[in-house]
C-alpha positions as CSV (number, residue, x, y, z in Angstrom):
1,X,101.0,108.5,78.9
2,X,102.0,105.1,79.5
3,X,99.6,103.3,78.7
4,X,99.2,105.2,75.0
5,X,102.7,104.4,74.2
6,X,103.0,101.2,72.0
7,X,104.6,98.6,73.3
8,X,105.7,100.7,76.8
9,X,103.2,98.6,79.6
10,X,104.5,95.6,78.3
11,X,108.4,96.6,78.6
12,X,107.5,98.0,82.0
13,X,105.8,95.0,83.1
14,X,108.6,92.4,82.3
15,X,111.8,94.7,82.7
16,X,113.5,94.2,85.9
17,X,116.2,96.7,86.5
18,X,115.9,100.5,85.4
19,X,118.6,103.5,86.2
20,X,116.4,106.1,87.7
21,X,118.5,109.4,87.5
22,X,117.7,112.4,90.2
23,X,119.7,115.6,90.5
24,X,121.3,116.1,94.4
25,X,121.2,119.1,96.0
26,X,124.5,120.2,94.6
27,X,123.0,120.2,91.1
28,X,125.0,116.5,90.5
29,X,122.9,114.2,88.5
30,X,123.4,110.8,90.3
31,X,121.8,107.5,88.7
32,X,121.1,104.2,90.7
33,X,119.7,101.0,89.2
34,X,116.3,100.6,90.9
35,X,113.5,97.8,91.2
36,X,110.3,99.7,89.9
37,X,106.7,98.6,89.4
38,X,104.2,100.1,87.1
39,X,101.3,101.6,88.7
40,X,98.6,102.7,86.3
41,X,99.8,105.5,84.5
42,X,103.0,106.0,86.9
43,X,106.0,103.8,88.3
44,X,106.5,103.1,92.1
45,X,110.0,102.8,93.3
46,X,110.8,101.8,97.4
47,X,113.9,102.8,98.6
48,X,115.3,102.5,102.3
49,X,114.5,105.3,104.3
50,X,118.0,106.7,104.5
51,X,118.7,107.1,100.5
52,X,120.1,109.9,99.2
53,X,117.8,110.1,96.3
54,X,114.8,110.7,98.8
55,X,116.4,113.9,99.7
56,X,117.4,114.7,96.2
57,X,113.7,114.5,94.8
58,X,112.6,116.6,98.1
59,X,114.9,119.3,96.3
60,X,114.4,118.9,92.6
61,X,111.6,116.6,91.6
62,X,112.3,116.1,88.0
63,X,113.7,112.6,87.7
64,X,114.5,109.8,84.7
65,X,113.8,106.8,84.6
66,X,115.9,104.7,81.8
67,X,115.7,101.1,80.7
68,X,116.8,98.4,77.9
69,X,114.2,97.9,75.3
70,X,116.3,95.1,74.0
71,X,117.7,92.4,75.3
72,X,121.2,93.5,74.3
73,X,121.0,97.1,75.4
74,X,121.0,98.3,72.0
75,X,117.7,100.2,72.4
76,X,116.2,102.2,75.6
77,X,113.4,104.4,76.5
78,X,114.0,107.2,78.8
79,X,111.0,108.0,81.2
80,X,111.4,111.6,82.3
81,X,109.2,112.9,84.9
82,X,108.8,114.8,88.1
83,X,109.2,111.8,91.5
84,X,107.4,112.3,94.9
85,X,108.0,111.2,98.0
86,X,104.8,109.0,99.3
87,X,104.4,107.9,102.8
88,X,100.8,106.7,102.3
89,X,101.9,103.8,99.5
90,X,101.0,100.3,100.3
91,X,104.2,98.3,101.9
92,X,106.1,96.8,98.4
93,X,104.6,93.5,99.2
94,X,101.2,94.7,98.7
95,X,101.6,96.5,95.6
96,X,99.9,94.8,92.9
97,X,102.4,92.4,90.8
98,X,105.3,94.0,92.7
99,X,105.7,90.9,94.7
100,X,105.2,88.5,91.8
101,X,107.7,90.6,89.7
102,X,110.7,90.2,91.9
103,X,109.9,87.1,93.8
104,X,112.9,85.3,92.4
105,X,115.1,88.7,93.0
106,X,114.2,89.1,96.6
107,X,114.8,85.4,97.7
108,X,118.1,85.0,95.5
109,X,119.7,87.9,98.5
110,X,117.8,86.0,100.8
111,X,115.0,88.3,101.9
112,X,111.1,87.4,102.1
113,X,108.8,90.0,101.0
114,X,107.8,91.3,104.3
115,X,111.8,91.6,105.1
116,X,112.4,93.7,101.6
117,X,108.9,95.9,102.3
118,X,110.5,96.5,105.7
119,X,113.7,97.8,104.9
120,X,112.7,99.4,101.3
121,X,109.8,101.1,103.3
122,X,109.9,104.7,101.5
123,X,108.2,104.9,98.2
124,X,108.6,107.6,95.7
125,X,105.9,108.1,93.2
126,X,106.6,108.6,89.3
127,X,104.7,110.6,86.9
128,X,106.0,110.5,83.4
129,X,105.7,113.5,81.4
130,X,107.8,112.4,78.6
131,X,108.8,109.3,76.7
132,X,111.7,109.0,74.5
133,X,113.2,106.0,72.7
134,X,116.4,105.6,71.2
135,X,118.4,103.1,68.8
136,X,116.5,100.1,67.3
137,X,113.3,101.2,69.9
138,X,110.6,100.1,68.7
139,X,108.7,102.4,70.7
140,X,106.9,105.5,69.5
141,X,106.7,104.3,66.1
């Protein structure tokens, strides 16, 4: 699905910050900016092992994943989806482009890869089921 929507690799490729938006076990929706990395035809997001969205997604796996498609906000795609915990992902440095993506990101708070993989260890796996784009999106068109 990702990959057949114009223009969406290329947003997810360069796009740094997205708000990924679970619903707790309380039936609260709660949305956290997250680092995220396209991964074929899904997005990879780590997280440290005690986040509260881990345990949300372990309850209700339908997720959203929402970003600017604009440089002023004025457009964004919403990724909606159903999010699973993974164990067996590959530590964050090792993800392809991960590491290249936020190189600049994790030295400016003064972590090195390894120290980022180490304490974002968990990884939660995103299947997208649906795309939708909204304001001057050039998306979908």
């Amino acid at each position: 699905m990702l990959s057949s929507t114009k223009g969406l690799p290329q947003l997810l490729d360069k796009e740094l910050i997205a708000f990924l938006t679970a619903v707790n076990e309380n039936g609260q929706p709660q949305t956290s900016p997250v680092w995220f990395q396209r991964d074929g035809e899904d997005i990879v997001v780590y997280n440290r092992p005690d986040a509260r969205r881990l345990r949300s997604i372990e309850t209700n796996a339908r997720v959203a994943l929402t970003l600017r498609a604009d440089r002023h906000g004025q457009a964004l795609v919403s990724l909606e989806g159903t999010a699973v915990v993974e164990n067996h992902l590959p530590r964050a440095k090792e993800l392809p482009g991960y590491e290249e993506k936020y190189a600049d990101e994790i030295a400016d708070v003064g972590w090195t890869p390894g120290s980022f993989s180490d304490e974002y260890s968990v990884g939660i796996r995103i299947t997208v089921t649906k795309v939708r784009a909204s304001g001057n999106s050039r998306l979908l068109d």
